[in-house]
C-alpha positions as CSV (number, residue, x, y, z in Angstrom):
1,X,0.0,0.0,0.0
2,X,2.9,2.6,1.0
3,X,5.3,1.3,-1.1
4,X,3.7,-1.3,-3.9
5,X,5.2,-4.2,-2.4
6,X,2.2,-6.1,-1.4
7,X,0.8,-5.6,-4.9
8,X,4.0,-6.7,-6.5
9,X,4.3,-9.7,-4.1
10,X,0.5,-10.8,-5.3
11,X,1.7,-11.1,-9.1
12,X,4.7,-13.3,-8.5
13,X,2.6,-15.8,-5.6
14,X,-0.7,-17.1,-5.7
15,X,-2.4,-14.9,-2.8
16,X,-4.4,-11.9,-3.1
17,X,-3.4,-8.2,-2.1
18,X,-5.8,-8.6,1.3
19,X,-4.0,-11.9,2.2
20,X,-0.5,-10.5,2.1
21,X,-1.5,-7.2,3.9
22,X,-2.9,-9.2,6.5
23,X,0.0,-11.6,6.9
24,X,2.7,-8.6,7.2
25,X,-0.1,-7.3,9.9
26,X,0.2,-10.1,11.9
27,X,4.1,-10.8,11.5
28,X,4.5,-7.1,12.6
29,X,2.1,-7.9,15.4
30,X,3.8,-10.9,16.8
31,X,7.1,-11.6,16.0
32,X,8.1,-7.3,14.7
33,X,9.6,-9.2,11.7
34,X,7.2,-7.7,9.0
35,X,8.3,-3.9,8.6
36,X,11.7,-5.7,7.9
37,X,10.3,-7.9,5.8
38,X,8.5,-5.2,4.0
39,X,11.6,-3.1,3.8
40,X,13.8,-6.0,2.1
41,X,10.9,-7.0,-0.4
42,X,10.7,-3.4,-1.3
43,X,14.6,-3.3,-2.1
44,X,14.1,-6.5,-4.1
45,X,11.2,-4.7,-5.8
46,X,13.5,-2.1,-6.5
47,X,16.7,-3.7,-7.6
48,X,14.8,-6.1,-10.1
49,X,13.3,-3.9,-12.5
């Protein structure tokens, strides 16, 4: 949403938009991984076009 990752992430896996959003909710949530996560999918994002 901020950044286009989740989006991005939906075309190369076989989840929805919602379904990603909510699983980087939850791993925020519970284990603070997601922003991380986020962060290092964004730079992958960025670095393969």
């Amino acid at each position: 949403m901020i950044l286009g990752v989740c989006e991005w992430l939906s075309t190369r896996v076989n989840f929805t938009v919602k379904e990603i959003r909510i699983f980087f909710v939850l791993l925020a949530i519970f284990a603070g991984f997601g922003i991380g996560a986020y962060l290092i999918l964004w730079l992958v994002k960025v670095l393969s076009n």
